[in-house]
MIDO-965547 format. One line per field, with one value per atom (N, C-alpha, C): x, y, z; residue in one letter; atom name. Coordinates in pm, whole numbers, plus 50000, padded with zeros to 5 digits. Example, Ala and Ser with C-alpha at 12.3 -4.5 7.8 and 13.67 -1.06 7.14 Angstrom:
! MIDO-965547
x <- (51319 / 51230 / 51320 / 51285 / 51367 / 51290) .
y <- (49431 / 49550 / 49670 / 49775 / 49894 / 50003) .
z <- (50780 / 50780 / 50780 / 50708 / 50714 / 50787) .
residu <- (A / A / A / S / S / S) .
atome <- (N / CA / C / N / CA / C) .
This chain:
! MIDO-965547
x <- (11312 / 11311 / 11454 / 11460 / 11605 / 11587 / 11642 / 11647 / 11759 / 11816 / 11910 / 11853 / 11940 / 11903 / 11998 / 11911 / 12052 / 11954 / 12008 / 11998 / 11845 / 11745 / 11628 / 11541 / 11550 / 11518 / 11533 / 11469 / 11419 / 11401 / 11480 / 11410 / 11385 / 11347 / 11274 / 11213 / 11268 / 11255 / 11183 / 11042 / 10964 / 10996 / 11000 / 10990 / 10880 / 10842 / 10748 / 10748 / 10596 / 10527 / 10516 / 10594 / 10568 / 10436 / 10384 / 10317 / 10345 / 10219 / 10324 / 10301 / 10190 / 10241 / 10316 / 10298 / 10377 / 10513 / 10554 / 10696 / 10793 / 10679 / 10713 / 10690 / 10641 / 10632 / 10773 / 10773 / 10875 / 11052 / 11038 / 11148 / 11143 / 11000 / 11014 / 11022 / 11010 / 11087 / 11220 / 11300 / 11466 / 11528 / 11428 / 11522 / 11478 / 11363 / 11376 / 11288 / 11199 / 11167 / 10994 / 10957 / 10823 / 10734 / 10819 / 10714 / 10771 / 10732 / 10751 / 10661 / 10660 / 10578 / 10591 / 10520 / 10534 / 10520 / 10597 / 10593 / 10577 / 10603 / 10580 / 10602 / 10543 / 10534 / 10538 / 10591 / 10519 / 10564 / 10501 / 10535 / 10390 / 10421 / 10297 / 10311 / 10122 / 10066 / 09950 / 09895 / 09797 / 09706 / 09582 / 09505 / 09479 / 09468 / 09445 / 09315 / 09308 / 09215 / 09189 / 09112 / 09090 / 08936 / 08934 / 08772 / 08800 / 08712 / 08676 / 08597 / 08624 / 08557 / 08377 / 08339 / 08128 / 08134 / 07975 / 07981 / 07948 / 07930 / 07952 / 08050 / 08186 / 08292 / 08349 / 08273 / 08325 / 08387 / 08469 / 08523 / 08445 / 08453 / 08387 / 08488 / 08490 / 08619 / 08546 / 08644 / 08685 / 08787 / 08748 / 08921 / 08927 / 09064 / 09093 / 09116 / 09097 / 09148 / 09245 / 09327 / 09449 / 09552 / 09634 / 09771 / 09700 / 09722 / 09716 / 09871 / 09832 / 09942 / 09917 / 10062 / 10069 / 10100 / 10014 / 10070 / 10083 / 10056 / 10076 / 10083 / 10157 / 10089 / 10176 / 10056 / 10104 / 10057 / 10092 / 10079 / 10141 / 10128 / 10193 / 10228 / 10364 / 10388 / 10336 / 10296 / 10304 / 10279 / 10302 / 10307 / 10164 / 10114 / 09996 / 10000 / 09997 / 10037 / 10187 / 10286 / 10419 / 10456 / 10363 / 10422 / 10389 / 10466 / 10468 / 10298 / 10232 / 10141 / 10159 / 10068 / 10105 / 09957 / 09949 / 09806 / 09876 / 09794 / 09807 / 09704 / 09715 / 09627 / 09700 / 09620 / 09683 / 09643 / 09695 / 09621 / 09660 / 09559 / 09621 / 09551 / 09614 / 09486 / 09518 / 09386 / 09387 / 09473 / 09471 / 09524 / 09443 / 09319 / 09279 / 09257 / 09362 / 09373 / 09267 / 09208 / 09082 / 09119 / 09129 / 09196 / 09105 / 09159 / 09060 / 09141 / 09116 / 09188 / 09112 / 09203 / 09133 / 09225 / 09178 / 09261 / 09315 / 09408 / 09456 / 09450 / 09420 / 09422 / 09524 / 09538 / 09620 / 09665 / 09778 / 09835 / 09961 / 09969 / 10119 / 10198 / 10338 / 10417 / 10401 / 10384 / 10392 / 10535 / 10583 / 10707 / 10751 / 10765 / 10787 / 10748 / 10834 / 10748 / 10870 / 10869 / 10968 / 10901 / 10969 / 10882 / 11001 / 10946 / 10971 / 10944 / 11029 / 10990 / 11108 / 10992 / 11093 / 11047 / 11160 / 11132 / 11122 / 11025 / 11041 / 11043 / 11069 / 11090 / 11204 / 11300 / 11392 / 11389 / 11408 / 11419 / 11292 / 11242 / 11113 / 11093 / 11208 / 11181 / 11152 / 11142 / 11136 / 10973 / 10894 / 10735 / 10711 / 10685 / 10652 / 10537 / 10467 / 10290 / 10286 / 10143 / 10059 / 09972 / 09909 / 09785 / 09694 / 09586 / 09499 / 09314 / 09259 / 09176 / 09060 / 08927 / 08835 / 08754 / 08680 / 08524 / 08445 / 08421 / 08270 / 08305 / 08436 / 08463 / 08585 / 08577 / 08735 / 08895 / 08811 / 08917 / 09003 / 09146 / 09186 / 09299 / 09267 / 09323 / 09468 / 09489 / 09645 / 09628 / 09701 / 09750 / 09884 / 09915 / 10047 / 10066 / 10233 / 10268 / 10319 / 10272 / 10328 / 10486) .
y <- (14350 / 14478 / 14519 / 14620 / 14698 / 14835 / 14885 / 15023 / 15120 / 15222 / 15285 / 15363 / 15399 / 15478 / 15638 / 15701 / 15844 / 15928 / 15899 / 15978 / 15916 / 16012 / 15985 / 15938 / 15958 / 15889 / 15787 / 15748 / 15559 / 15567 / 15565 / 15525 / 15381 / 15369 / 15156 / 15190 / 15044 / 15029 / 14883 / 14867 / 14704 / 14649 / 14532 / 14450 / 14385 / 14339 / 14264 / 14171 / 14142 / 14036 / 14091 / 14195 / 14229 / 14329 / 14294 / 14393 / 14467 / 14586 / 14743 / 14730 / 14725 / 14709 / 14591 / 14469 / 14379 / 14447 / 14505 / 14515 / 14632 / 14766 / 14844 / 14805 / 14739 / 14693 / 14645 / 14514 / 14454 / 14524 / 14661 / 14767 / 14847 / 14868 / 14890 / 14804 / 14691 / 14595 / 14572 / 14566 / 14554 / 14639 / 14807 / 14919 / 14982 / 14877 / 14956 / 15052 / 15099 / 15177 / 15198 / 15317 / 15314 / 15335 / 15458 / 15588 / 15622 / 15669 / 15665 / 15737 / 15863 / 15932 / 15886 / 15800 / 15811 / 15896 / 15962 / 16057 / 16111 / 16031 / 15972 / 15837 / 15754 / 15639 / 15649 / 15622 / 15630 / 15467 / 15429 / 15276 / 15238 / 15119 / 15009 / 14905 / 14892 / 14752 / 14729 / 14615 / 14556 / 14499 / 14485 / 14444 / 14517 / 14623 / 14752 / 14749 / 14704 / 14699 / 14826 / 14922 / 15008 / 15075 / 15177 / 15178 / 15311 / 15337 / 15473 / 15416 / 15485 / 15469 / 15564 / 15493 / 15533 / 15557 / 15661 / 15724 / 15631 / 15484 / 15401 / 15330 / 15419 / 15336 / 15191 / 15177 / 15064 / 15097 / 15015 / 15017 / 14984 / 15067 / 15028 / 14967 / 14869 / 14819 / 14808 / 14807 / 14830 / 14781 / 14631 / 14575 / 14688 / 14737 / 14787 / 14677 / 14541 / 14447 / 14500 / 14450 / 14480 / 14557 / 14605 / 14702 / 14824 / 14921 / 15029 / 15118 / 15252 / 15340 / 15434 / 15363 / 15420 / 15566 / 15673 / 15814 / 15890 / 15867 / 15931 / 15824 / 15820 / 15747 / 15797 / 15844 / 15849 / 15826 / 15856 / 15759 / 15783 / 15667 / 15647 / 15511 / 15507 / 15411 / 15436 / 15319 / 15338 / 15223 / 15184 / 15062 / 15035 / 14924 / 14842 / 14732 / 14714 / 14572 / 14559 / 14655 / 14592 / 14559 / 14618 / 14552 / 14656 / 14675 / 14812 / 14816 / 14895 / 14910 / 15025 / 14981 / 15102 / 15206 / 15251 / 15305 / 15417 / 15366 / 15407 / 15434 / 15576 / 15616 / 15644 / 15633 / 15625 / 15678 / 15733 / 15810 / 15669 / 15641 / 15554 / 15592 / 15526 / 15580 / 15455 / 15417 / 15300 / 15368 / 15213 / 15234 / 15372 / 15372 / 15482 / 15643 / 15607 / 15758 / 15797 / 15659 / 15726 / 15750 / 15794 / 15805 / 15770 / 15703 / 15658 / 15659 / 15748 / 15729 / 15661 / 15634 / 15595 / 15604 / 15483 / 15415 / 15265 / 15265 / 15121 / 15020 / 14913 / 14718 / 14693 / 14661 / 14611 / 14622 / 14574 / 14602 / 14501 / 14461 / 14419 / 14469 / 14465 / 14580 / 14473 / 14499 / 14458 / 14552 / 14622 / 14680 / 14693 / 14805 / 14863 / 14953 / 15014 / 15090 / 15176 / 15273 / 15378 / 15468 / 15444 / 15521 / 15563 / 15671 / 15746 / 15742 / 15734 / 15738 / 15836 / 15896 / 15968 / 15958 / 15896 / 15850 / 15987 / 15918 / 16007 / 15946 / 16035 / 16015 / 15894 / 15891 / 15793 / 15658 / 15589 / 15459 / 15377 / 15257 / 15197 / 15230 / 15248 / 15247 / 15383 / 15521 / 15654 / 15618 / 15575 / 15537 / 15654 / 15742 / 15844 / 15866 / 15799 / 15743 / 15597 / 15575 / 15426 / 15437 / 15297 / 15293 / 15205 / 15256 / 15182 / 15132 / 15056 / 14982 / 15050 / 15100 / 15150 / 15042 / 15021 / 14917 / 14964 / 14808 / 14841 / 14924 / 14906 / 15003 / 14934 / 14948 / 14877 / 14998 / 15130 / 15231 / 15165 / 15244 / 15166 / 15317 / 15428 / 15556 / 15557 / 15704 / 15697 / 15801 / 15768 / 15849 / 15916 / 15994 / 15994 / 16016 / 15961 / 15912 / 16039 / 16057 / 16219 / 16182) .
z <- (61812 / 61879 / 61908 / 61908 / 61896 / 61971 / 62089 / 62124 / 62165 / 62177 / 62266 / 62350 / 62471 / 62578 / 62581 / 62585 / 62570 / 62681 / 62791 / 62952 / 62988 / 62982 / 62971 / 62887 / 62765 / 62607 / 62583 / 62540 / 62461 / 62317 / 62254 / 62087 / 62065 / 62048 / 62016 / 61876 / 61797 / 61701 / 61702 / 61705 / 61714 / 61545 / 61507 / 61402 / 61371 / 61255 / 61202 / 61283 / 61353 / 61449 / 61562 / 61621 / 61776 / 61787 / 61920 / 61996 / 62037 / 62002 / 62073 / 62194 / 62287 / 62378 / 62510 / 62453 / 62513 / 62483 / 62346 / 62352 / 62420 / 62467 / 62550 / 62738 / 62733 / 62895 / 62912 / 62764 / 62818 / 62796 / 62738 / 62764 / 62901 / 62963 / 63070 / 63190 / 63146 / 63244 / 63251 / 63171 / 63132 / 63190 / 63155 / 63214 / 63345 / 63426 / 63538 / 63556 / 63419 / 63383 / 63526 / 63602 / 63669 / 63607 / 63524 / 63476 / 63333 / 63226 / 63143 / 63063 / 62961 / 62864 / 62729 / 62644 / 62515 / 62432 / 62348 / 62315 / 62147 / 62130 / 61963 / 61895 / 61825 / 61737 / 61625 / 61482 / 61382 / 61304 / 61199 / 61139 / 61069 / 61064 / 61002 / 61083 / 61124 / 61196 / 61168 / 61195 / 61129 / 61272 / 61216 / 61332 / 61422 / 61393 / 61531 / 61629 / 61744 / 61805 / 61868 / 61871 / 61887 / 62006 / 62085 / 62119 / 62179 / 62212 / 62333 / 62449 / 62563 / 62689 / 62714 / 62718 / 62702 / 62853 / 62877 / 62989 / 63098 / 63077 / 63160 / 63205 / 63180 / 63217 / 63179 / 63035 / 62968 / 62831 / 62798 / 62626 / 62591 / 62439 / 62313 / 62209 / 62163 / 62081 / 61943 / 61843 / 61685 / 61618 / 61583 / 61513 / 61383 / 61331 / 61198 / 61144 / 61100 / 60972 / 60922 / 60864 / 60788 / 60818 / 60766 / 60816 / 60774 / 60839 / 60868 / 60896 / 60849 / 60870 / 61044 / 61087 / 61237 / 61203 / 61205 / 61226 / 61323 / 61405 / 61568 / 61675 / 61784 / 61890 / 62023 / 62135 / 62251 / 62345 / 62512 / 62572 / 62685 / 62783 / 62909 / 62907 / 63035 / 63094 / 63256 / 63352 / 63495 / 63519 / 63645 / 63756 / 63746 / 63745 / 63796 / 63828 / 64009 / 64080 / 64021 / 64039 / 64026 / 63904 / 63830 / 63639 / 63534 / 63465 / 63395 / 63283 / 63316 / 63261 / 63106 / 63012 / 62875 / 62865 / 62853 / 62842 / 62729 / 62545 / 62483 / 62370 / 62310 / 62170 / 62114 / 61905 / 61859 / 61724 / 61626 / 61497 / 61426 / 61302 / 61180 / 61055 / 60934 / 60791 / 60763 / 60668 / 60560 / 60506 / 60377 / 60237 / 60154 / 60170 / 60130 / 60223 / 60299 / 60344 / 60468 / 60478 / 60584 / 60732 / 60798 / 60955 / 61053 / 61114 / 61267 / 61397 / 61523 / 61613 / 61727 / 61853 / 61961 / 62063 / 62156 / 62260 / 62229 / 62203 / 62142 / 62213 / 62223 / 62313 / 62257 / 62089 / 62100 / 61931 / 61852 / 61751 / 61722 / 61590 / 61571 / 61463 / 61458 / 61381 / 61265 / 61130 / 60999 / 60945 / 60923 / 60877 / 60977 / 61053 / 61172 / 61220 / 61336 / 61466 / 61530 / 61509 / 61583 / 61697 / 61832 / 61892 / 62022 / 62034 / 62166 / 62284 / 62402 / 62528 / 62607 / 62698 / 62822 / 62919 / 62999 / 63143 / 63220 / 63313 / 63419 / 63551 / 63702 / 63806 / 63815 / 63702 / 63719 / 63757 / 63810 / 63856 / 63893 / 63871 / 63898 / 64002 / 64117 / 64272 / 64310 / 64219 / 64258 / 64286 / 64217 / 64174 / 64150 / 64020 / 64008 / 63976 / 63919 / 63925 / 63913 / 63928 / 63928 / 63868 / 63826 / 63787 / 63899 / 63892 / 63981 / 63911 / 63970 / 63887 / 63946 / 63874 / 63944 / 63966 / 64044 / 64097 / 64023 / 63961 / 63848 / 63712 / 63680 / 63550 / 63461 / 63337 / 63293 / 63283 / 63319 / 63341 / 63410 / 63421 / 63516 / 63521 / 63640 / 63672 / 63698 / 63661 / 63648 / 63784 / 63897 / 64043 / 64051 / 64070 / 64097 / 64243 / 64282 / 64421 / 64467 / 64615 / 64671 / 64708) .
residu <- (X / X / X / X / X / X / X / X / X / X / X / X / X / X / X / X / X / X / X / X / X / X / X / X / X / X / X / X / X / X / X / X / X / X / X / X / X / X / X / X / X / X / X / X / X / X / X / X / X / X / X / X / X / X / X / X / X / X / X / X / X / X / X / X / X / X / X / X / X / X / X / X / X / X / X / X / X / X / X / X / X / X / X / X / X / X / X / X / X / X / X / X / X / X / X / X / X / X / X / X / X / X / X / X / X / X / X / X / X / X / X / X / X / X / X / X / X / X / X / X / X / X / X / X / X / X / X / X / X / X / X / X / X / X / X / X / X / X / X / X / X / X / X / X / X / X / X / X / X / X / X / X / X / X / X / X / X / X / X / X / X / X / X / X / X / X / X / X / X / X / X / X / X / X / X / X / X / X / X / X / X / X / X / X / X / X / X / X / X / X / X / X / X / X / X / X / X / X / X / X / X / X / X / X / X / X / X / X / X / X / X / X / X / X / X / X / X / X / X / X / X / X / X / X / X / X / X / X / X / X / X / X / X / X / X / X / X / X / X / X / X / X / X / X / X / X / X / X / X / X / X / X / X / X / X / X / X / X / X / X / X / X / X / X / X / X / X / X / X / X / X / X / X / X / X / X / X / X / X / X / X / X / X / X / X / X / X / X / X / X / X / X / X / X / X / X / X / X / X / X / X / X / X / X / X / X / X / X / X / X / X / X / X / X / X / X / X / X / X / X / X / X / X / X / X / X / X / X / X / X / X / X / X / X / X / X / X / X / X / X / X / X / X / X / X / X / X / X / X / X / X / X / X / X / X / X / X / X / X / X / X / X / X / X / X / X / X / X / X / X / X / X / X / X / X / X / X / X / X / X / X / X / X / X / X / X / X / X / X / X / X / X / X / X / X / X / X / X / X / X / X / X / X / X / X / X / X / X / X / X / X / X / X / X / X / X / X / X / X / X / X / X / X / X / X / X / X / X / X / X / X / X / X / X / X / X / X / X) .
atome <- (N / CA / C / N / CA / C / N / CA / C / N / CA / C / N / CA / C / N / CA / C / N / CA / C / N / CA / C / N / CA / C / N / CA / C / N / CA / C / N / CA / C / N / CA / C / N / CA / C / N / CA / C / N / CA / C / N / CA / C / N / CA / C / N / CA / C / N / CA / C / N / CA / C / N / CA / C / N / CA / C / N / CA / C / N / CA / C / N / CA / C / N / CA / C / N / CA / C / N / CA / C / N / CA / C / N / CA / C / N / CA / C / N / CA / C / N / CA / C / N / CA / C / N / CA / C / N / CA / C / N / CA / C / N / CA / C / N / CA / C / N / CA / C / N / CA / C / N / CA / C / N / CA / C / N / CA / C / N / CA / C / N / CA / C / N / CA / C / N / CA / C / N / CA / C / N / CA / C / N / CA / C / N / CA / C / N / CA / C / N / CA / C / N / CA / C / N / CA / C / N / CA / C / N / CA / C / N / CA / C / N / CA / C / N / CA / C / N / CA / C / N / CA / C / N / CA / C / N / CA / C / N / CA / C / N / CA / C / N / CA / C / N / CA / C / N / CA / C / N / CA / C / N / CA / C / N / CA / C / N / CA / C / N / CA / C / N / CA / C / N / CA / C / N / CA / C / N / CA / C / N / CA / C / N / CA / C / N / CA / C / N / CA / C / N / CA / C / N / CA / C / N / CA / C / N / CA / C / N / CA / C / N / CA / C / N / CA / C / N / CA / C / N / CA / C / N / CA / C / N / CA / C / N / CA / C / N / CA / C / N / CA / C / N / CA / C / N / CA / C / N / CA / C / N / CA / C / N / CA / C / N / CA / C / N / CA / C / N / CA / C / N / CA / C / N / CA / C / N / CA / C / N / CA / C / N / CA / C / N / CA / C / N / CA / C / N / CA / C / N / CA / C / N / CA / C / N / CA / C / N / CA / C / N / CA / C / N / CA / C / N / CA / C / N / CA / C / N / CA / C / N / CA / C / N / CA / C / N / CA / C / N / CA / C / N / CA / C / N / CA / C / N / CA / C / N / CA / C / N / CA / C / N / CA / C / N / CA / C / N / CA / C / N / CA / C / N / CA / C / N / CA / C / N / CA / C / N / CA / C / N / CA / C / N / CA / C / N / CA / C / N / CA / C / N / CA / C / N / CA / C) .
């Protein structure tokens, strides 16, 4: 993993084997980061765990097998219990072009992964939102702090 910082902006560049999101937490851990908008992704990863949330407040999950083409992905960063949380979706196509989107679990970069971030509310300590866990649900809500 490789990134620069230019004011508010994050470009990150993940490598073959990382997780997208272990590897953005752990940029928003380095930099301090509370709050954070993802704002674009694009690359190749494989293993895409994927689902949507059913009107019972649970995931539905969907491994993609194989590498897949990352064509969109965005997103949030925020605090949950003190540790940078990712809450991210994401567009991809097979090899044959087929597209499937969702809410992503989880993914690893096979070529790579370029992606965007812009902080917001500055500093971990501004807390410019949170996440919080609902009872009885695997949601887990995004608040923001007055």
């Amino acid at each position: 993993m490789d990134y620069r910082r230019s004011n508010e902006n994050l470009f990150v560049r993940l490598d073959p084997g990382e997780e997208l999101h272990d590897s953005l937490q752990e940029v928003a851990r380095v930099e301090g980061i509370g709050a954070a908008a993802v704002t674009s992704g694009i690359g190749r990863v494989e293993n895409a765990l994927m689902g949507h949330l059913d009107a019972q407040g649970a995931y539905q999950q969907n491994m993609l097998i194989g590498p897949v083409e990352l064509l969109s992905m965005q997103g949030n960063i925020a605090s949950l219990n003190g540790e940078p949380f990712t809450h991210l979706h994401v567009v991809v196509s097979d090899d044959e072009h087929v597209v499937h989107g969702g809410h992503l679990f989880e993914a690893r970069v096979t070529v790579t992964a370029e992606i965007h971030l812009r902080v917001l509310g500055g500093r971990v300590t501004d807390r410019f939102m949170h996440r919080c866990e609902i009872i009885g649900s695997d949601f887990v809500a995004l608040e923001f702090d007055k």
